[in-house]
C-alpha positions in Angstrom: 71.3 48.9 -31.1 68.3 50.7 -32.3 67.6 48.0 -35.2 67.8 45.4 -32.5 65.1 46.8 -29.8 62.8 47.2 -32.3 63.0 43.9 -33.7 62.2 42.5 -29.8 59.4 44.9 -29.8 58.2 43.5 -32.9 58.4 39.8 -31.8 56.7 40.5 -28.3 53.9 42.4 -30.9 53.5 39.3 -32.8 53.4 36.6 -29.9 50.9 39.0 -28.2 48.6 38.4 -31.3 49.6 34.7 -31.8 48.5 34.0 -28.0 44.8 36.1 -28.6 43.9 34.3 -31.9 45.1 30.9 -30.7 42.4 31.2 -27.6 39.1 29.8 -27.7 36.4 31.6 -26.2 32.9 30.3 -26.0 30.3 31.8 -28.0 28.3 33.6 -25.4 24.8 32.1 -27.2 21.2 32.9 -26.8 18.0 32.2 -24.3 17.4 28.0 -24.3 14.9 26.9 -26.6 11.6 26.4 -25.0 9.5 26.5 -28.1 8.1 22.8 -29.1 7.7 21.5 -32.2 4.5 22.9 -33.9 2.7 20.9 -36.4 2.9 22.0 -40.4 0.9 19.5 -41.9 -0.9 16.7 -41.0 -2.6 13.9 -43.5 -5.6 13.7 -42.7 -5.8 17.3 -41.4 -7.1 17.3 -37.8 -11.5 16.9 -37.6 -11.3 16.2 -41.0 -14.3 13.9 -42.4 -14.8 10.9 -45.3 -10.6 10.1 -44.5 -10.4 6.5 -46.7 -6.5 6.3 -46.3 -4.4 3.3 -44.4 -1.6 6.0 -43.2 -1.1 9.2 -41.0 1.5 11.1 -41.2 2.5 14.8 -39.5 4.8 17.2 -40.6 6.5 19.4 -38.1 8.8 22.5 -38.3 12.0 21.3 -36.8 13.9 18.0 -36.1 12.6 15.8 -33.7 13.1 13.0 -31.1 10.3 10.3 -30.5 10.2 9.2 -27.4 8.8 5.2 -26.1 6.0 5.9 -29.7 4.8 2.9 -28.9 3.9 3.1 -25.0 2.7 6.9 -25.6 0.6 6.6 -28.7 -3.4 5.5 -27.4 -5.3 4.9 -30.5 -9.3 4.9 -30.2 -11.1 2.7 -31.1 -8.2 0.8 -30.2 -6.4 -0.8 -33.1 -4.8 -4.0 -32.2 -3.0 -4.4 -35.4 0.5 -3.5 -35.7 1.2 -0.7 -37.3 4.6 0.3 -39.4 6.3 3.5 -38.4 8.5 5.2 -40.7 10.4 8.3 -38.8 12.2 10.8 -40.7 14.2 14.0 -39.2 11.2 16.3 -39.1 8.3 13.8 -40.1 6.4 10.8 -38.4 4.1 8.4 -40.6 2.0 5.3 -39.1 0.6 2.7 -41.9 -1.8 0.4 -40.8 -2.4 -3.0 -42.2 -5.7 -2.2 -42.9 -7.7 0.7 -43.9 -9.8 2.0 -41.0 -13.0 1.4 -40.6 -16.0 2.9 -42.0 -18.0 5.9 -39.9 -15.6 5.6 -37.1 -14.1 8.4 -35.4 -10.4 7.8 -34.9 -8.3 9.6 -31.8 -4.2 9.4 -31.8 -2.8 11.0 -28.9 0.9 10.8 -29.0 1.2 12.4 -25.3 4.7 13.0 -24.6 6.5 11.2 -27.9 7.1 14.0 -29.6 9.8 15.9 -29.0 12.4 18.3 -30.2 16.1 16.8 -30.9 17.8 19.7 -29.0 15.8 20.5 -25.5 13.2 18.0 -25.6 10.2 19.9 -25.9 7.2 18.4 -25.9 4.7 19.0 -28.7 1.5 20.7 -28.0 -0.2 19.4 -31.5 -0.1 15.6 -29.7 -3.6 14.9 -30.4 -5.2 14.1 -34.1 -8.4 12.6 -34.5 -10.6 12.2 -37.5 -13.4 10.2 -39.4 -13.9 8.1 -42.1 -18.0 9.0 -42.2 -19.9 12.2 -42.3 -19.5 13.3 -38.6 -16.8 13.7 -35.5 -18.0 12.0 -32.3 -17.7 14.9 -30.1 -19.0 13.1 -26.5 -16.4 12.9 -23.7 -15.7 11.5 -20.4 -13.4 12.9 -17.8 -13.0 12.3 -13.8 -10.2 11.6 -11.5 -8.5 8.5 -10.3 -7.4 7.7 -6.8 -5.9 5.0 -4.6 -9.0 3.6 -2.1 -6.9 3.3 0.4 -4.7 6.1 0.7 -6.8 8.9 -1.4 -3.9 9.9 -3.4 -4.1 10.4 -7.1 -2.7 7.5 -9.1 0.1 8.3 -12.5 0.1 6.9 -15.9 -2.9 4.2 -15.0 -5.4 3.4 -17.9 -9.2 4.3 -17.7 -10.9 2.4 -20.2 -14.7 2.0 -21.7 -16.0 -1.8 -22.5 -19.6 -1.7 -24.5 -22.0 -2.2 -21.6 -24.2 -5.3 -23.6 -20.4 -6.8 -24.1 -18.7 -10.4 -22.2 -15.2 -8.4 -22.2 -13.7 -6.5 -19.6 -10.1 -5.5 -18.2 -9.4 -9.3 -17.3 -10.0 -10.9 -21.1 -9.5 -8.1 -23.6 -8.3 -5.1 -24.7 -11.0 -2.0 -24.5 -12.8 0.2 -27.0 -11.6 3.5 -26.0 -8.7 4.7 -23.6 -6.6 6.9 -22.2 -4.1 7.7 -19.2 -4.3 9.3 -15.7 -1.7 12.1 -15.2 0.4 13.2 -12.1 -3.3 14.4 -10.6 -5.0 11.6 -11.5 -7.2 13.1 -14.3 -8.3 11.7 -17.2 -10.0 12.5 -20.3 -11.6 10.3 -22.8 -12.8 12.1 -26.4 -14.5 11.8 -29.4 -16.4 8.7 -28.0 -19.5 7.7 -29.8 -23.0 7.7 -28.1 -24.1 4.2 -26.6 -24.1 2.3 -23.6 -20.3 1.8 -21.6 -19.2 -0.1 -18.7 -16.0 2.4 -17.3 -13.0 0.9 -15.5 -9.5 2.1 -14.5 -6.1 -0.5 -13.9 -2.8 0.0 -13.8 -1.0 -1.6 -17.2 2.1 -2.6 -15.7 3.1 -5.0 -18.6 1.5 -3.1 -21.6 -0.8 -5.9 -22.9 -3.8 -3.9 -22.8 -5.3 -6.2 -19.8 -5.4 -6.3 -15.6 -3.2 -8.9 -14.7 -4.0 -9.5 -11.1 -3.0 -9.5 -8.5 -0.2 -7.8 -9.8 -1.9 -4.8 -10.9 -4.3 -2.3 -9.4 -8.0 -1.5 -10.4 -10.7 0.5 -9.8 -14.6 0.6 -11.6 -17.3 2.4 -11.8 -21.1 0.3 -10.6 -22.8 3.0 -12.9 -23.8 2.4 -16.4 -22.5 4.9 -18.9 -25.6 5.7 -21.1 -23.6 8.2 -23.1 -25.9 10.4 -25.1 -24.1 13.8 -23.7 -20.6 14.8 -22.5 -20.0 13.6 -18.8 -17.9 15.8 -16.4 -16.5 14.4 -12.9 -16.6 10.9 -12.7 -14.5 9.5 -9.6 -12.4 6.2 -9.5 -10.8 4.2 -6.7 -8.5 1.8 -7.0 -7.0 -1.2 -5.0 -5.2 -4.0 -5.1 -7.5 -6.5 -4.8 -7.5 -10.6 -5.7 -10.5 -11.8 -7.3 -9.1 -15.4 -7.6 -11.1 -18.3 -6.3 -9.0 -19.6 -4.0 -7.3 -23.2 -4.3 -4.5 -25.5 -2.7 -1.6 -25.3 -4.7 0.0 -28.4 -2.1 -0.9 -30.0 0.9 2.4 -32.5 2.1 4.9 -32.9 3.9 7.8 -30.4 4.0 10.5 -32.0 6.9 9.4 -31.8 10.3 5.8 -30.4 8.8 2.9 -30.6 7.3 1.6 -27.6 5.2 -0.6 -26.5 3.2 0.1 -23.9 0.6 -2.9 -21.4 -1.1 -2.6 -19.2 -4.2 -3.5 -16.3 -1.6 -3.9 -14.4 0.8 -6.2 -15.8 3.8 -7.9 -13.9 6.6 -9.2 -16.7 8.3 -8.6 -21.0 8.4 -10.1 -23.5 10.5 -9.4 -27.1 11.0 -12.0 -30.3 11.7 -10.6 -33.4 13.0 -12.7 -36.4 11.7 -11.6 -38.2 14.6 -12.3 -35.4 17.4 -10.5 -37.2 20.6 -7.0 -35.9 18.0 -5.3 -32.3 18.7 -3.9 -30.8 16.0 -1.6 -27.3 16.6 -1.4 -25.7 13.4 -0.9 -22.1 12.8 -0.4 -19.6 9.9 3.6 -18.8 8.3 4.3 -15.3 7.7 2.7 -14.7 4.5 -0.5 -16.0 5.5 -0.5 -18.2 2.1 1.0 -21.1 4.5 -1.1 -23.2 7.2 1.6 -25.7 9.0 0.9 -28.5 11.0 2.7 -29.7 14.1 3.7 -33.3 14.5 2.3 -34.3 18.6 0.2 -37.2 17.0 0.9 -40.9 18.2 -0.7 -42.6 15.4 2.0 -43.2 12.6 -1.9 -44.0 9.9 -2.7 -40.4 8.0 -5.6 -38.3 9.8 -8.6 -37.1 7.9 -9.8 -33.2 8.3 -11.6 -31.1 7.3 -10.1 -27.8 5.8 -12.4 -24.3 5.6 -10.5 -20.9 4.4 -12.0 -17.5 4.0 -10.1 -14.7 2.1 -11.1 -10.8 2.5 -13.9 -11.4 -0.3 -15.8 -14.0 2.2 -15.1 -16.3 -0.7 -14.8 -19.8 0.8 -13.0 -23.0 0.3 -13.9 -26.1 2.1 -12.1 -29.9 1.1 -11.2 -32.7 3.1 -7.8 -33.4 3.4 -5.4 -36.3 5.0 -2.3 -35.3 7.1 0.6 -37.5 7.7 4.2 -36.7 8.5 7.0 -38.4 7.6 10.5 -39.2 9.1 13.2 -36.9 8.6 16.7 -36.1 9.4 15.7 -32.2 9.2 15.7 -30.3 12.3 12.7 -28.3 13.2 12.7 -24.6 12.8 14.0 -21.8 15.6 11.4 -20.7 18.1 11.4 -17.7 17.9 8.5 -15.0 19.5 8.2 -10.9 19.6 6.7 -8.9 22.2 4.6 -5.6 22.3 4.9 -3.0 24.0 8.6 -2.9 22.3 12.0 -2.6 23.7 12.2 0.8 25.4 8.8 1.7 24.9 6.9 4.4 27.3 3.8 2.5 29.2 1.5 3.0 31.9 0.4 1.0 34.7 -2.1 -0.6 33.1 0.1 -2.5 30.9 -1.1 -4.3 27.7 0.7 -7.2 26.7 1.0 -9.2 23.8 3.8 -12.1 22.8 3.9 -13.3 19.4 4.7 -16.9 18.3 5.8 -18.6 15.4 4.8 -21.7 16.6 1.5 -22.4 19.0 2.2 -22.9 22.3 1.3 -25.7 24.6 2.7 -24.4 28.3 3.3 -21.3 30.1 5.4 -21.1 33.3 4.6 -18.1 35.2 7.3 -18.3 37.4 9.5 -17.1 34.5 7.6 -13.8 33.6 7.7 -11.1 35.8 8.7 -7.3 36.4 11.7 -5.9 38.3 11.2 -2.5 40.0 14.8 -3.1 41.0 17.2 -5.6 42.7 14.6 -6.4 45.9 11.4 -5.3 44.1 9.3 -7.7 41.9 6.1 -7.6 40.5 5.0 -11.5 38.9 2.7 -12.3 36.6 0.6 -15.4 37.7 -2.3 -17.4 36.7 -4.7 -14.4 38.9 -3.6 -11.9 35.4 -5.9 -11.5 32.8 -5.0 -13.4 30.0 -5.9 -14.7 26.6 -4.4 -17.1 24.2 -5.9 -17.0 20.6 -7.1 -19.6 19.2 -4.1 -20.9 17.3 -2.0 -20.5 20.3 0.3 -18.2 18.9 -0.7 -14.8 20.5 -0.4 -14.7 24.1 -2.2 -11.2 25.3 -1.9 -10.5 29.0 -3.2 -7.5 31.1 -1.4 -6.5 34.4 -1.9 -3.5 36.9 1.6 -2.2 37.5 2.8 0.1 40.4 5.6 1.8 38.5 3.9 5.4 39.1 4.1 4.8 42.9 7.4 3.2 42.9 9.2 6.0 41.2 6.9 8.5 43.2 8.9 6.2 46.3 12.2 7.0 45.3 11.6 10.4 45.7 10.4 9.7 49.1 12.9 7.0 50.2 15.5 10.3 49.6 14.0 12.0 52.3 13.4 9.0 55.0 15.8 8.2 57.9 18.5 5.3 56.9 17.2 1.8 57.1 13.6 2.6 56.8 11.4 1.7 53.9 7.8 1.7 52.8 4.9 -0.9 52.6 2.5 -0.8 50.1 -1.1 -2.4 51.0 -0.4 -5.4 48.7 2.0 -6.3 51.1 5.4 -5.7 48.4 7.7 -3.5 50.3 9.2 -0.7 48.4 13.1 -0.8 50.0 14.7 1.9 48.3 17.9 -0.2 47.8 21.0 1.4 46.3 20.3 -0.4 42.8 17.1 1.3 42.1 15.9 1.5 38.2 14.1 4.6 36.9 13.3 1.7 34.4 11.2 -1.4 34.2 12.4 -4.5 33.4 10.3 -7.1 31.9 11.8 -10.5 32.3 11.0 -13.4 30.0 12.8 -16.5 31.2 14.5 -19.4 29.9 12.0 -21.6 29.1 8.7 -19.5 30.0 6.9 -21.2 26.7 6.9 -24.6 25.9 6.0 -25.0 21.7 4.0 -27.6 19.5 7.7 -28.9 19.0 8.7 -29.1 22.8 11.1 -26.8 22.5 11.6 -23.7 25.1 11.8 -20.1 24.4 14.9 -18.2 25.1 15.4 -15.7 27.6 14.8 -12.1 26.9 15.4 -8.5 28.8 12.9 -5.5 28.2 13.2 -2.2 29.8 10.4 0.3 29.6 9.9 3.7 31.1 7.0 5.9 32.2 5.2 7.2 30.3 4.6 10.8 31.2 0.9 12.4 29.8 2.7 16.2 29.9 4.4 14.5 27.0 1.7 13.6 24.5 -1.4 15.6 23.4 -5.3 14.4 22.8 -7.5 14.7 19.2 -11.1 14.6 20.2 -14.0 15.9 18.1 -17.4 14.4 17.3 -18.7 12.5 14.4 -21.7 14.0 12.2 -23.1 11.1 9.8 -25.9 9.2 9.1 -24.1 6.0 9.2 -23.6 4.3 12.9 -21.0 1.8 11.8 -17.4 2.7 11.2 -14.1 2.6 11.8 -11.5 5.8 12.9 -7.8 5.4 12.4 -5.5 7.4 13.1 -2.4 7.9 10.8 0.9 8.7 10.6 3.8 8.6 8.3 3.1 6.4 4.7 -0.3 5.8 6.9 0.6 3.5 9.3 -2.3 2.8 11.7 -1.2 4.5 15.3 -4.8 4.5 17.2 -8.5 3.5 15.7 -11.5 3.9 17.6 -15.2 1.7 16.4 -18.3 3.5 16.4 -18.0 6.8 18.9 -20.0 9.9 18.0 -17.5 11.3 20.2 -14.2 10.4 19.7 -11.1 10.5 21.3 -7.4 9.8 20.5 -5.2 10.3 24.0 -1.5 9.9 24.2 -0.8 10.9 20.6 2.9 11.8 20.0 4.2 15.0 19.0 4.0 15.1 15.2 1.4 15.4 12.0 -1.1 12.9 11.6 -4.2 12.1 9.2 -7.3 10.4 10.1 -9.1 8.1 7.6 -12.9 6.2 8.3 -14.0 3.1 6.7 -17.7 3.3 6.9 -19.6 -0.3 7.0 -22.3 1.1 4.6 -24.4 -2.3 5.2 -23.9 -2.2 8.8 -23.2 -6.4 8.5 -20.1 -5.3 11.1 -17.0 -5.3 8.7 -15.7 -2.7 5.8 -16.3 -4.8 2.8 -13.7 -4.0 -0.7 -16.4 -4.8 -2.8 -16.7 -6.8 -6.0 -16.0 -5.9 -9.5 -17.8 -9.4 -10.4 -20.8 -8.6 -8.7 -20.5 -5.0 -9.7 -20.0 -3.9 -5.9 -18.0 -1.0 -5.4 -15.9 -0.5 -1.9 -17.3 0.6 0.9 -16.7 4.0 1.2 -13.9 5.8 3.1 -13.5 9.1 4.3 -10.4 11.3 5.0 -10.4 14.1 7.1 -8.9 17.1 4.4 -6.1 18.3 6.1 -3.2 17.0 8.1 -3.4 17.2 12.2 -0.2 18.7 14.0 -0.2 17.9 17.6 2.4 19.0 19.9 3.2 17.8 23.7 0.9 18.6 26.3 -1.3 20.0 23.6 -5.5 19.2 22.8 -7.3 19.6 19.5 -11.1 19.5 20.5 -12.8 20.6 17.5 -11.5 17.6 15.0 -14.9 17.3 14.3 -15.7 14.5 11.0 -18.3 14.9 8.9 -19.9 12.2 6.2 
């Protein structure tokens, strides 16, 4: 009995043990590696001199990872050669096709290619540069790079120097030296060689060493470089901006239509009738590209015109053109319109109106437009309004004095009166009180109100709006300190999306400003010739400048900032 307990002791002994050494436990390991790669060797050594080789290679301490070597490695004077790359486990080496050329100082930044296999570190040693003559170029260039329009720094864009006295630039051909922004938008160009530079800035989508645009951004400086010292500071904007000339890419007949299509963007068309007793509604499509004709002509013969467009460059085109339409089976487009103040909107009783057509209009029936306090009280507009169309007949602004303060200021009243009496107001509308009174406004838009270009008639539509109570907003006022007398204030909100903009006040003011943070951004007309010109990079015009105010503006409800004062 004895022999046999200890022989179960023993076993439970034994699968105690087996169970411990057949579990895995983790090696409880040491700190991360945050130590990058540092360089060993490098042929030829770093500011080295006389260098006659066709290669460069670097040695480094521990395995690494390249990262994108060819996007991250900026060689100046650029090299537009390609170059072999032969990439070992601790080792890089580039050979070039050609041996480099004579008295030249050569930069390679490699930025963030090099890396370590196991966290990714990034090498510090990135940047090699030496010389195949007696001497280092030592002069530099650095600055900052920023979006014109929004004043925020601008990632991973090239800044670039061109040899003043040279035909090339970012639109033809690659540049002599470069470099990239980072995350803040700085820059730094080195071991650049004294001379005479033009200095530019574009974003290199593609990689091709060019500015494809309109695709891509740019930016460039009107100064010449006369680079005979080291030059700190040097600001960029950049935009996107097309420089093309502009031209018709078709002018026919698309179904019900006549249009003509442009490589770009317009701000401005007109059309000239040869024979002038002819009307013509025409209009823009959405993207401003497209000018569409309406068919309301008798004549079945092709009419001669003259066509003018302007694009934000005052660059004009002028041709003469024939329009003719043709029978179709096709039916013509929706008409279709949009109307500010928006659905649900807060307004006052001065009420600013504006309806939005795709299509010019050629009759408005008043009758079908008007307010409704509630079931017994209306307010219509009529032909006495204020009114506007634009010229295209697209736009329909309207202006209208409202009694919706007093009304709602009645039903408080009509609470308190004895049954079956009701109030008068001096324009003779009687405010009733009725049991179906609205505490909103309803904007009525009736079947057939609008009469298009096509002859067909605009749908009905329904928009309510309420008061809009002052307690609810707040006011930025300040004054303006500058030498300049012609500008433009705007204020911003969100991804800077225009909410007010005054022209020209010393003393400003924003009123009715929602709760919330805001920015405020000025284009001054530095030529006072009325307008905020963008400049020319062909002409060697820079933008007009723009000022933003340096911090961001919190207004609360029922709350005024007075001392928003703007100085430049």
């Amino acid at each position: 009995m004895k022999y046999i307990f200890s022989l179960i002791f023993l076993s439970f002994v034994i699968i105690y043990f087996l169970t411990e050494c057949a579990s895995i436990t983790p090696p409880g390991g040491g700190p991360r590696d945050t130590i990058p790669p540092v360089l060993l060797k490098s042929i030829p050594e770093h500011k080295s001199l006389n260098f006659s080789g066709n290669s460069v290679s670097l040695v480094y301490d521990e395995y690494l990872k390249i990262e994108n070597l060819n996007k991250q490695l900026i060689i100046t004077p650029i090299i537009q050669d390609d170059y072999e790359q032969k990439i070992r486990r601790n080792s890089i080496e580039l050979i070039f096709p050609e041996p480099f050329k004579d008295s030249t100082t050569y930069t390679l930044n490699f930025q963030d290619a090099i890396q370590d296999i196991t966290e990714g570190n990034i090498t510090e040693d990135n940047v090699l540069a030496f010389s195949t003559g007696d001497y280092i170029d030592s002069l530099y260039i650095n600055g900052k790079a920023m979006e014109l329009l929004t004043n925020s720094p601008v990632d991973d864009f090239t800044v670039c120097l061109y040899y003043f006295d040279d035909t090339l630039d970012i639109f033809n051909s690659p540049p002599i030296y470069l470099t990239k922004t980072n995350k803040e938008g700085e820059y730094l160009i080195e071991n650049i060689k004294n001379g005479i530079y033009k200095l530019y800035v574009y974003n290199d989508v593609n990689s091709n060493l060019t500015c494809d645009m309109p695709r891509e951004m740019f930016g460039f400086s009107s100064d010449t470089i006369f680079l005979n010292g080291s030059i700190d500071s040097i600001f960029l904007k950049v935009q996107n901006l097309d420089m093309r000339d502009i031209e018709i890419q078709r002018a026919n007949a698309s179904g019900k239509y006549f249009e003509i299509k442009t490589n770009k963007t317009l701000v401005d068309y007109s059309v000239f009738p040869m024979d002038t007793s002819q009307i013509l509604y025409h209009n823009f499509v959405e993207d401003k590209k497209t000018i569409r004709f309406y068919n309301n002509l008798d004549a079945n013969d092709s009419i001669q015109f003259i066509f003018t467009a302007m694009d934000s460059l005052d660059y004009t085109f002028i041709d003469t053109l024939y329009l003719k339409f043709i029978e179709t089976k096709r039916d013509f487009d929706e008409f279709t319109f949009s109307v500010e103040p928006k659905n649900n909107s807060k307004i006052t009783d001065e009420f600013m109106g504006k309806i939005i057509f795709n299509k010019p209009i050629t009759h408005i029936n008043f009758d079908s437009l008007y307010f409704e306090y509630d079931s017994v009280t209306f307010q219509y507009l009529s032909d006495t309004i204020t009114y506007s169309l634009e010229k295209r007949r697209d736009v329909f602004n309207f202006k209208i004095d409202l009694f919706f303060t007093e009304y709602l200021k009645s039903l408080i009243r009509s609470d308190t009166l004895p049954e079956g009496i009701s109030e008068t107001r001096p324009t003779g509308q009687r405010l009733e009180g009725s049991s179906n009174r609205n505490k909103n406004l309803i904007f009525h838009i009736g079947k057939g109100a609008f009469i298009s270009a096509d002859g067909d008639s605009s749908k009905s539509l329904k928009l309510e709006y309420q008061l809009l109570k002052t307690d609810n907003f707040g006011i930025i006022k300040g004054n303006v300190f500058s030498q300049y007398n012609s500008f433009n204030i705007q204020l911003l909100k969100g991804k800077n999306e225009v909410v007010s903009e005054v022209q020209n006040e010393k003393q400003y003011i924003f009123n009715q400003v929602n709760a919330g943070e805001y920015s405020i951004r000025v284009f001054i007309d530095n030529n006072n010739n009325g307008k905020w010109d963008p400049g020319n990079i062909f002409k060697n015009e820079e933008p007009e400048h723009i000022f933003f105010y340096p911090e961001k503006i919190t207004i609360r409800a029922n709350w005024e900032l007075t001392d928003i004062n703007l100085e430049f």
